[in-house]
C-alpha positions as CSV (number, residue, x, y, z in Angstrom):
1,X,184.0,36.6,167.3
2,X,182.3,35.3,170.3
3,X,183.6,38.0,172.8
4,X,184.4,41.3,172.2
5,X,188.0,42.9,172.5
6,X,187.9,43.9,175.7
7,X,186.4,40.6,177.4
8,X,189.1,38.4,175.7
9,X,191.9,40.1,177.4
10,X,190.2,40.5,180.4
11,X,189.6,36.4,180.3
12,X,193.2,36.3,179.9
13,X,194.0,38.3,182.7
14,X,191.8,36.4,184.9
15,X,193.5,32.8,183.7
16,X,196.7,34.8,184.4
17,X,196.5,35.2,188.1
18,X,194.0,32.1,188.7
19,X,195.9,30.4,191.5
20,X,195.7,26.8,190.3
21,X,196.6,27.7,187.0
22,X,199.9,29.4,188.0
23,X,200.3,26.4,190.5
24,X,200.2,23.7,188.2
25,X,201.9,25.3,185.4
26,X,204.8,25.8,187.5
27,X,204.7,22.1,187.8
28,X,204.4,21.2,184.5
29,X,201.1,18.9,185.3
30,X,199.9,17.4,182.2
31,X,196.6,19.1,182.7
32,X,198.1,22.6,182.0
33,X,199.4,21.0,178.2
34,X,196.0,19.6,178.0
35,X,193.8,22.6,179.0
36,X,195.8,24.9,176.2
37,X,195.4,21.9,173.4
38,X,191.5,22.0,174.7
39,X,190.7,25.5,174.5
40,X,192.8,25.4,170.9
41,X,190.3,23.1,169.5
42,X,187.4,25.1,171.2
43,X,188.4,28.1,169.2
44,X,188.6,26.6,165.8
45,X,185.1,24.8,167.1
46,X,184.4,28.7,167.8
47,X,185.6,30.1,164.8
48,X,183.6,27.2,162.5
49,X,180.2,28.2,163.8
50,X,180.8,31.4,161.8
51,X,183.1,29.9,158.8
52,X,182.6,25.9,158.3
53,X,185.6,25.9,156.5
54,X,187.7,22.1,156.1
55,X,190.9,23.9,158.1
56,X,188.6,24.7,160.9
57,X,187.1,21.5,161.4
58,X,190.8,19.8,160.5
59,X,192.4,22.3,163.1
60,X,189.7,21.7,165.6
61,X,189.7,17.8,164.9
62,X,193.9,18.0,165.3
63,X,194.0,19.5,168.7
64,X,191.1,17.7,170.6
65,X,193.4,14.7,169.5
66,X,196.2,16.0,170.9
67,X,194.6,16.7,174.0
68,X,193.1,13.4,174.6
69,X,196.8,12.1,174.2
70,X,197.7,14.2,176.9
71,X,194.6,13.5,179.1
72,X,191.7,10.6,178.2
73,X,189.5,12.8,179.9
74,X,189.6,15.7,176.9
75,X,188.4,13.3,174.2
76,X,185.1,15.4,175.3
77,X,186.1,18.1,173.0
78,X,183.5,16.4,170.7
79,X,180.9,18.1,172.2
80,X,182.4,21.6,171.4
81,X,182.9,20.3,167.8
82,X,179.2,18.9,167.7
83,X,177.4,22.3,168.9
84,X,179.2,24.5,166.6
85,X,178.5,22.2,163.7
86,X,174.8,22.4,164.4
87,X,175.1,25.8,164.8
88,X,176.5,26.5,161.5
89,X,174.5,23.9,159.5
90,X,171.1,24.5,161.2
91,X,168.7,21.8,159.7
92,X,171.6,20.6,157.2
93,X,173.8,19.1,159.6
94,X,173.5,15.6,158.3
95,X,173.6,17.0,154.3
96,X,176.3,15.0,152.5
97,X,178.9,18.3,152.5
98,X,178.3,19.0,156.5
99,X,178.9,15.1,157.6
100,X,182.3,14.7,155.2
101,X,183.8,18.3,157.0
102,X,182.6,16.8,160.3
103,X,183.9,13.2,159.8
104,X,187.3,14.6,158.3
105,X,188.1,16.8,161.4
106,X,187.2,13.7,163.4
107,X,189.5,11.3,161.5
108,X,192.5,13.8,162.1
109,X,191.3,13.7,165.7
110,X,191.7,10.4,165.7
111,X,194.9,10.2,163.6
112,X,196.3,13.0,166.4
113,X,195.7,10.9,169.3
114,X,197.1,7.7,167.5
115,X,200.1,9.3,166.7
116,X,201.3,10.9,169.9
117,X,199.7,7.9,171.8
118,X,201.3,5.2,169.8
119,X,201.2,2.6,172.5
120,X,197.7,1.8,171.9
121,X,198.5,0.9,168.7
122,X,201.6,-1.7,169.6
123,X,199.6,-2.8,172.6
124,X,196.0,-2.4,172.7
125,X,195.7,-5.3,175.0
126,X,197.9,-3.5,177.6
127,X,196.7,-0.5,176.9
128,X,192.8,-1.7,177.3
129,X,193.9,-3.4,180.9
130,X,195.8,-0.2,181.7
131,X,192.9,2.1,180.7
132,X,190.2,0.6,182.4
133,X,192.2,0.3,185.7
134,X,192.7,3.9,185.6
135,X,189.3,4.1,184.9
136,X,188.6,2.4,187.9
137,X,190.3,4.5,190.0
138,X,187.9,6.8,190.1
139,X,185.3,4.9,192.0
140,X,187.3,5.3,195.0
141,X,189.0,8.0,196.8
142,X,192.3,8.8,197.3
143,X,193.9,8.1,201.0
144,X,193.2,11.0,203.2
145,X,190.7,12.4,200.5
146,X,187.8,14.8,202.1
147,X,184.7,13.0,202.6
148,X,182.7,15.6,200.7
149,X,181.1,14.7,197.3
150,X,183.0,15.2,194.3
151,X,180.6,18.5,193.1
152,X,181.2,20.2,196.5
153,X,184.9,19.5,196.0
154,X,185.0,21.3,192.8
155,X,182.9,24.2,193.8
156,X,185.4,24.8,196.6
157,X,188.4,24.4,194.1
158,X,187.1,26.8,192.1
159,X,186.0,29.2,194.9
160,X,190.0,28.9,196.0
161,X,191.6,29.5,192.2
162,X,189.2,32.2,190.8
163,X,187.6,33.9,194.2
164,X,184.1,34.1,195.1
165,X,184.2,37.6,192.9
166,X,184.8,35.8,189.6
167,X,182.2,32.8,190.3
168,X,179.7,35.7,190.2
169,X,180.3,37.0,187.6
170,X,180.4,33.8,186.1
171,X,176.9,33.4,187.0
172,X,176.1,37.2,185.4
173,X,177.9,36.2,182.5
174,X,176.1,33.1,181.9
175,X,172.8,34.3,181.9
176,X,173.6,37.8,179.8
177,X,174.9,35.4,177.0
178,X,171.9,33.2,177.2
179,X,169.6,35.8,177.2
180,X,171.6,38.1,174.6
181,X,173.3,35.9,172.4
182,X,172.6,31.9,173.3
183,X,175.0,30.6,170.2
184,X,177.9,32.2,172.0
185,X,176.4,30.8,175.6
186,X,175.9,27.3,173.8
187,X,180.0,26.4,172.4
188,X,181.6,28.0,175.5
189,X,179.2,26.5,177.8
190,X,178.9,22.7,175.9
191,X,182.5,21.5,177.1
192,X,182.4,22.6,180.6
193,X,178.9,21.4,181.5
194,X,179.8,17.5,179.9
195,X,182.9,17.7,181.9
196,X,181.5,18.6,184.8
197,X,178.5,16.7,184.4
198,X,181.1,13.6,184.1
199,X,183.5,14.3,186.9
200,X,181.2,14.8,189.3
201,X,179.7,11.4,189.2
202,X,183.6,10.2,190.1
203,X,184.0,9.4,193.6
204,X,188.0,10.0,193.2
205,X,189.0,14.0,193.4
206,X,192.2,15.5,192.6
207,X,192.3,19.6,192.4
208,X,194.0,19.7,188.8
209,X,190.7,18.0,187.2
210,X,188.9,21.1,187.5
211,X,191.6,22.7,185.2
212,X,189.8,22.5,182.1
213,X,187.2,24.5,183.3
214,X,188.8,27.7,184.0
215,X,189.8,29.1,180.8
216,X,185.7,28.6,180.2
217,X,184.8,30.2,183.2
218,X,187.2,33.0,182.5
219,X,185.7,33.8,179.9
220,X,182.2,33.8,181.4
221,X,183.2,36.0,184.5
222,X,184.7,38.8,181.7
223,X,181.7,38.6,179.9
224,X,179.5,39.3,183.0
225,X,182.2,41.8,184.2
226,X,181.7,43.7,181.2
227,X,178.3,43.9,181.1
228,X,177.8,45.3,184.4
229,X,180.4,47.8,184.1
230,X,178.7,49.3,180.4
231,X,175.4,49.2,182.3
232,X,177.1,50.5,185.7
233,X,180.1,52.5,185.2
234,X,180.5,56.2,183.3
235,X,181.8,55.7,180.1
236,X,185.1,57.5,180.4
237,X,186.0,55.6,183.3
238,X,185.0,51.8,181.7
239,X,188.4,51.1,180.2
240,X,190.3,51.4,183.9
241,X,187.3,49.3,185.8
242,X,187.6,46.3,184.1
243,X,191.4,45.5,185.2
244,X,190.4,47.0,188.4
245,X,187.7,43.9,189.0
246,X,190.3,41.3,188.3
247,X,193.4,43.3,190.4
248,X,190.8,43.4,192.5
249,X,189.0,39.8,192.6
250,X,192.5,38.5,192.7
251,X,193.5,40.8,195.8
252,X,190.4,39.0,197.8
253,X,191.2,35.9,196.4
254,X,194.7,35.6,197.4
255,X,193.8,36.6,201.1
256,X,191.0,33.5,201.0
257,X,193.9,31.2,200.2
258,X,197.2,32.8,202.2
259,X,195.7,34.3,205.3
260,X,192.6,31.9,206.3
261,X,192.9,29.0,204.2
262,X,189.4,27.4,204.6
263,X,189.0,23.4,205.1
264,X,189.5,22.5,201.9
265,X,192.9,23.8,201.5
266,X,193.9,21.0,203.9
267,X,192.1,18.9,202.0
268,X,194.1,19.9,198.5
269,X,197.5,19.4,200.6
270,X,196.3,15.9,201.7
271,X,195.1,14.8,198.2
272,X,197.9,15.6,196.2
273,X,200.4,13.8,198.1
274,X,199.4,10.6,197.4
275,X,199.1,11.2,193.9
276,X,202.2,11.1,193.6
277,X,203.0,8.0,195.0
278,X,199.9,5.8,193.6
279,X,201.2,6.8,189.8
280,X,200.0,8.6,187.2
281,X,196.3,9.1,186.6
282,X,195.1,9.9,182.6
């Protein structure tokens, strides 16, 4: 187990009132189908780093194929898969046992994908055309998009869905896990620093492509939520504080985005209208 108890449902409670999260699940985005099928794969890429079992790297390999149906953008679950594998294997990663487990997960991956995507398969010239059009796409912004880079976009996204609060203690949690246990630090932190890493050099923004990184962060901020209150807080009174930072972070939160909506939230309401209207975007 990565996290403890404790942080888990704290990360959960944090993903629970993160204001883009309950946005674009109430809209049924395909993000939100996406992000779940993503963070599904992360834990059975979490749960082989302990136990390189073939279900976990089957499971694993099954729903980071799923979500790269749902979203091209996913098929970076690799990376997730890739860390926890060296993990696990140390300096016998590539030994005959450790590349068939790895190669089978990434055949039913593959199979996944094919499957609920089945339009590649009776058109792959189509789909090739279609694909690197979309592709395309994001070299240029929307209409009306902000003329801020794509990183400062996202930093403002995120200051908007999780509060300033929670990107602290995202920061905290980072570096107690680095500095206390760096395997844990390395397959949550893998994913969302590739996709970021990725996203950023895109010139086209749209506020639901920073939705696979919240679950992540999530679990960051509880991390470094609970370390400060063990080292901070009396004992007796630990269990309470934790929900009281996130009733709390969200309280801040949802006064930054109702009562004084900063620049950016005009620029969210400008972006997302001619989403719509341009088509869909994988």
């Amino acid at each position: 187990m990565l996290l403890g108890r404790r942080s888990g449902l704290l990360a959960g409670l944090f993903l629970a009132l993160n204001f883009l999260h309950v946005r674009d699940s109430h809209y049924i985005v395909n993000d939100v189908w996406m992000t779940f099928s993503l963070i599904m794969s992360s834990l059975f890429a979490a749960r082989l780093s302990r136990e390189p079992t073939p279900r976990h790297y089957l499971l694993a390999g099954l729903f980071g194929g799923l979500a790269t149906a749902m979203k091209y953008s996913a098929g970076l679950f690799f990376v997730s898969v890739l860390a926890a594998h060296a993990i696990v294997w140390s300096g016998r990663a590539a030994s005959p046992s450790a590349v068939r487990r790895l190669a089978a997960g990434g055949l039913v991956a593959a199979v996944a994908f094919f499957v609920t995507n089945a339009f590649v398969l009776f058109d792959w010239p189509k789909f090739l055309d279609h694909f690197l059009t979309q592709v395309s796409w994001g070299n240029s912004p929307w209409f009306g998009q902000s003329a801020e880079p794509a990183s400062l976009l996202y930093l403002l996204t995120l200051a908007q869905a999780m509060g300033v609060v929670q990107l602290a203690l995202v920061v905290v949690g980072a570096l107690a896990l680095l500095t206390h246990d760096w395997r844990a630090a390395l397959l949550l932190g893998t994913f969302p620093a590739v996709y970021a890493a990725y996203m950023v050099t895109k010139v086209l923004f749209v506020p639901r492509f920073a939705m696979p990184l919240i679950p992540f962060l999530c679990l960051f901020a509880a991390a470094g939520a609970e370390m400060l209150v063990s080292r901070l807080v009396p004992a007796r009174r630990q269990r309470a504080a934790l929900p009281a930072i996130a009733l709390r972070s969200f309280a801040l939160r949802f006064g930054i985005v109702v009562s004084s909506p900063p620049r950016h939230g005009r620029v969210l309401a400008r972006v997302s209208r001619p989403c719509r209207s341009r088509g869909r975007f994988r």
